[in-house]
N, C-alpha and C positions, 0 to 999 in steps of 0.2 A: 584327402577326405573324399568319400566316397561320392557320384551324383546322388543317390538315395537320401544319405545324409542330407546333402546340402540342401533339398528338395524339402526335408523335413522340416530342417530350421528354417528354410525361406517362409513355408508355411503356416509353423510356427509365429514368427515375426509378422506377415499379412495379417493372422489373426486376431493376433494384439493390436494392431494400427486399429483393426477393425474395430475394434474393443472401442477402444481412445476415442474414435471418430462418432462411435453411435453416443457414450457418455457424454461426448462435450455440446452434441445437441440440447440435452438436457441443463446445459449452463444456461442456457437463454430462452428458452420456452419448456416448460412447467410439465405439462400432457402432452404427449401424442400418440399416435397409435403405431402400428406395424409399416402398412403403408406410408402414413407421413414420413416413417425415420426413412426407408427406403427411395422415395421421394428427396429428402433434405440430403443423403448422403450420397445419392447414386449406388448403392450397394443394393446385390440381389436380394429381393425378397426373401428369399431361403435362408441366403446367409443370416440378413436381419432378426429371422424367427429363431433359429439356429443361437445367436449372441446373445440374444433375449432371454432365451431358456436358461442361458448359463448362468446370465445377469440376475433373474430372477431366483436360482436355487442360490447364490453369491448371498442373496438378500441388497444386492447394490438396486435394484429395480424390482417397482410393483406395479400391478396392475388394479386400474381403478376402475372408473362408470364404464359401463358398459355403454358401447355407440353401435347406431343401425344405419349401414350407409343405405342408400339409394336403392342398391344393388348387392344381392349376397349373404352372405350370414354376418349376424352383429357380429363384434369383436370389441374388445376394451383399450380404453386409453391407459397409456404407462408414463410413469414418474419416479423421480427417484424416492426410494423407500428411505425414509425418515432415519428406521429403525437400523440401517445398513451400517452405523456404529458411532464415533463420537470424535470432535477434532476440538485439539486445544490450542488456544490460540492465546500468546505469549505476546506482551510489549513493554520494553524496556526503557524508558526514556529518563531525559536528565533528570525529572524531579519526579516522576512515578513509575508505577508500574501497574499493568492490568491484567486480568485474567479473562477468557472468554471459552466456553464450551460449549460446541452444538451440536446438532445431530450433523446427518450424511446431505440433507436438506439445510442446512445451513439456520435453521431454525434454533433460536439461542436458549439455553438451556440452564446456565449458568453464569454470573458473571461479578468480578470483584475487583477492585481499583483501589491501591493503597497507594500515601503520599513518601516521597523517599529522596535522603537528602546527597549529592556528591561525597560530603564530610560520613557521612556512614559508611562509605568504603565498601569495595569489592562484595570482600565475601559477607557484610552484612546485610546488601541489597539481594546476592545469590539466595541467599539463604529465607532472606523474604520472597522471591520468588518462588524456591522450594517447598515455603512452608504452604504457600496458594495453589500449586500444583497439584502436592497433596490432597490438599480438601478437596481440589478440583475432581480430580480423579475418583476418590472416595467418595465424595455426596452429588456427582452428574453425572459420571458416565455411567451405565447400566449396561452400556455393552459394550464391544470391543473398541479399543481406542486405535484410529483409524492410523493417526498421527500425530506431530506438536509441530505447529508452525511457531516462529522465536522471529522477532522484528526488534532490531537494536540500534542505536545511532553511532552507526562508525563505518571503517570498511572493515569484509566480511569475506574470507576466503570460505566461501558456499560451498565446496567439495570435502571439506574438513570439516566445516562449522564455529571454524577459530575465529573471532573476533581481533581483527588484529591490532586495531586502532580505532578510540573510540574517545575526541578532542574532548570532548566538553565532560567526561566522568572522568576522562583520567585514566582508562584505560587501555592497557595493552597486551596485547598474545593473551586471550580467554578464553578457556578450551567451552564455549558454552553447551556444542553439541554433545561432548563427552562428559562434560558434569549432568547433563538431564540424562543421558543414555543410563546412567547409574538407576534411577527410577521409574524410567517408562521404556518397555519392549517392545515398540512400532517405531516408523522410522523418522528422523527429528532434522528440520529443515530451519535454518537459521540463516535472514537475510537482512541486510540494510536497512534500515526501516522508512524510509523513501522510497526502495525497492518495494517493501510490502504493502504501503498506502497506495503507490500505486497500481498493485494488483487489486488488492480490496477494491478500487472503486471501477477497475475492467470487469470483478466478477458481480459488486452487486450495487456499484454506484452511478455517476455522472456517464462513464465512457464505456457501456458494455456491450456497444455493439462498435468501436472506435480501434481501428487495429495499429493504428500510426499517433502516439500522443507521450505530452512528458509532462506529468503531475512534481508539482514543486512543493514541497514539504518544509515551512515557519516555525518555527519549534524555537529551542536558546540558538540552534544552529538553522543554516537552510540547506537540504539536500534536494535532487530533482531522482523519480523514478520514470527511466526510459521506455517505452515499449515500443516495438519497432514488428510490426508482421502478426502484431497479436502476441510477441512474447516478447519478458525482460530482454534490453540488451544488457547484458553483466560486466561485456568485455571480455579481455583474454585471461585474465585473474580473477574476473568478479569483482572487480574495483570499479568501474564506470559508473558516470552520475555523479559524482563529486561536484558537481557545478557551484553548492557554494562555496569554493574553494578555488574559483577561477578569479585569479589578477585584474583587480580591475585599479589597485595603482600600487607602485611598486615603495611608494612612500608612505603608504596609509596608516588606518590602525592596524593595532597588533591582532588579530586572530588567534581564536581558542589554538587553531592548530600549527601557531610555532610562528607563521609567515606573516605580511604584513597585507594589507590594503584585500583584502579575499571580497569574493562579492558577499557574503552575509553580513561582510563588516557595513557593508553600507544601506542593507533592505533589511536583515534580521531585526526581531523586535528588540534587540539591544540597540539595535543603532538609530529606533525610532527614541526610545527612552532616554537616550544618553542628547538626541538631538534637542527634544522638549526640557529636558536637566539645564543643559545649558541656555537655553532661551529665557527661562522663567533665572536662571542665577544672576542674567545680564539685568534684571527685572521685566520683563516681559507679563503683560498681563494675563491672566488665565483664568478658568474654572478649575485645573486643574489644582493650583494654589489651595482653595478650599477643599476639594479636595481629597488631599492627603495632608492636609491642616497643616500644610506650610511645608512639611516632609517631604521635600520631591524627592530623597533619594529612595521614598520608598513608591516612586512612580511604575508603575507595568502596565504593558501593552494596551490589557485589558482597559484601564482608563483614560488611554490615549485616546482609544475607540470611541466610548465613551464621552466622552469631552467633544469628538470630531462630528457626532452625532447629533447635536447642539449644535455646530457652528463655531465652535471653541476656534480662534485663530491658529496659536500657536498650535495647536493640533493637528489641524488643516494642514499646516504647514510641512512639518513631519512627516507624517502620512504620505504629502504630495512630493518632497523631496524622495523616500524610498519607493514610490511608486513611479518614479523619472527611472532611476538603475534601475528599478526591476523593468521596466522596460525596456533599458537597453541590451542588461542577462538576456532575456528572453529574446531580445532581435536576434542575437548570436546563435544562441541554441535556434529558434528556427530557420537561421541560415544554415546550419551545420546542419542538422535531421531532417527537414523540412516535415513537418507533421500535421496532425490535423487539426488539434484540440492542444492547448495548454491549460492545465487544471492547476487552480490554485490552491491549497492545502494548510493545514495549520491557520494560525496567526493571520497568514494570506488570505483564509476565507472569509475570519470574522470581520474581515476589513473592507474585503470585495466590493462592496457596494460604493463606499467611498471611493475608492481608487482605483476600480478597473478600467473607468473611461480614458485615467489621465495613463495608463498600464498600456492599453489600446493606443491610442494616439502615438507616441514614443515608437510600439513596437512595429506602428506601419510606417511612423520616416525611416525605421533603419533594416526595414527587409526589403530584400528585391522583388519586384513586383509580383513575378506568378507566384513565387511563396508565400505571401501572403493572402492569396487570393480566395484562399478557402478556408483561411485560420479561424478560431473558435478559441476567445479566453472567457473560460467559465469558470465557476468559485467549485470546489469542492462539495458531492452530494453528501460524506459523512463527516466533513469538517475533522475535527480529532479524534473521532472513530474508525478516521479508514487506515492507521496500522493495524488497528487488531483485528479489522476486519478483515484486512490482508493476509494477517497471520492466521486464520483458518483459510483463506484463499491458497496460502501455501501447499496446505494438505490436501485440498480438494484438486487444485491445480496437476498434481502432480496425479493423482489417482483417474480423472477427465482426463488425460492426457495419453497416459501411458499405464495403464492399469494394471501394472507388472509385478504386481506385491501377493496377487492372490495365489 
């Protein structure tokens, strides 16, 4: 290949970065002008006005109030243009499914939530996702659809978009990127859905200015999503993050996913429910008893909470048992990454209050000291909103990044 050539595509390539770098300013502050981005990025003026001009005939960037420096000719402040097209944001979980559509500003547009059972199987949950997509498509987006982020609870081979495994539905090898690719012509990003909570809440929750943290997602299952430098760590397959799925005894209960003693067997809100079950069967006294009018087996999380919030003992109890392992999960994980922020997610958040102190305590006897030294456990800013929040974080992520689509 020729130097000319190569010259080309290097140039090429710089331009795009450059692309990437001025967009992802715009992740975290709102307005600025020509200067400022020049400023924040180090890149030449010229260049800037240069990116700008492109950005703004793209429609990815507008220009808004007019500003009068000190010194000079006014000039206007820029933000991202709204109207720069629409991202769909997909969540698949054990007993629902949501729909969310926004513009290029993240501003929501649309949004639909149906309840859906294991026992309805495969393709009659696909197809309730399809049938939402649908309307999505046809009654919110107005203009072009940017992307589909897809946020599912299992692992996720992210280059294919094959679901490979997915414990608690039942599922396995799900072509999900190729069955939506049948209906929507932009590009369709399907990831973990721990993975995607915790993007949602780098791009618009608890940690978004936090480049080192692992968000722990409560649900039937517990997943953690990694971020490591400001982006997912995936691993070398895209499988990383499985943490609740990590040994913590080799004799335990059985786990949705085949193994025995997993750490969600012992913090997931089954293993709060199934603890309070048996307390109250020994005869244990409760609020919870009234209740569910005697019915414990029809006890959930939700009323643990509930009950704990009161002062309910056996509730207390519960609660403080899962929040002893969840602190000692979490010693490990910040011995392993050492990070800056542990966010708590799901189930974990509605609980937070109760149990973060006794969470904290646990996970500073079992880290070594400087790792500890700067740690941060905080509850979740969108609670069980930040998969789907994610899952337009997907589209936008990837666009912010590397703006290679246009």
């Amino acid at each position: 290949m020729s130097t000319a050539k190569l010259n080309t595509a290097d140039q090429a390539w710089v331009r795009r970065m450059n692309r990437s770098v001025i967009l992802a300013v715009f992740r975290t502050q709102k307005t600025l002008s020509r200067a400022q981005l020049a400023s924040e990025t180090g890149l030449n003026p010229s260049t800037v006005s240069s990116i700008i001009g492109e950005l703004i005939r793209e429609n990815l960037i507008r220009e808004t109030d007019l500003i009068q420096p000190i010194t000079g000719r006014p000039g206007r402040l820029l933000e991202l243009n709204p109207g720069g097209g629409c991202a769909l944001g997909i969540e698949i979980n054990v007993d629902y499914i949501e729909l969310l559509v926004t513009d290029f500003a993240a501003n929501i547009l649309w949004r639909q939530k149906q309840s859906i059972s294991p026992e309805t199987g495969q393709e009659g949950i696909i197809l309730q996702v399809l049938n939402l997509a649908k309307e999505a498509s046809t009654f919110a987006c107005k203009s072009r659809m940017l992307g589909v982020g897809v946020g599912v609870p299992g692992l996720v081979d992210v280059s294919s978009g094959l679901l490979r495994l997915a414990p608690n539905l039942h599922w396995v090898d799900v072509p999900v990127r190729d069955v939506l690719a049948g209906y929507f012509n932009c590009p369709i990003y399907v990831e973990n859905e721990a993975n995607t909570a915790a993007l949602g809440e780098y791009y618009f929750g608890a940690v978004r200015n936090v480049k080192n943290f692992i968000y722990l997602s409560s649900g039937v299952g517990l997943g953690s999503g990694i971020v490591i430098g400001g982006k997912l760590f995936r691993g070398m397959f895209g499988y990383a993050g499985e943490a609740g799925h990590m040994t913590m005894d080799v004799n335990g209960e059985l786990c949705g996913c085949g193994k025995r003693g997993c750490w969600e067997t012992f913090v997931g809100p089954r293993a709060v429910e199934q603890r309070v079950q048996r307390s109250l069967s020994s005869g244990a006294k409760s609020v919870l008893n009234e209740m569910v009018k005697g019915e414990i087996h029809n006890i959930v999380i939700d009323d643990v909470i509930q009950a704990a919030q009161v002062g309910d003992q056996v509730a207390l109890d519960a609660l403080g048992q899962a929040a002893f392992y969840l602190g000692i999960g979490i010693a490990n994980l910040v011995n392993l990454f050492d990070v800056e922020v542990i966010v708590l997610g799901g189930a974990l958040n509605k609980a937070s209050p109760l149990i973060i102190k006794e969470i904290e305590s646990v996970v500073f006897q079992n880290t070594l000291a400087p790792g500890r030294e700067h740690l941060k456990i905080i509850p979740s800013a969108h609670g069980v909103d930040a998969c789907i929040m994610g899952a337009i974080a997907l589209v936008l992520d990837e666009i912010l990044r590397e703006p290679a689509f246009m």
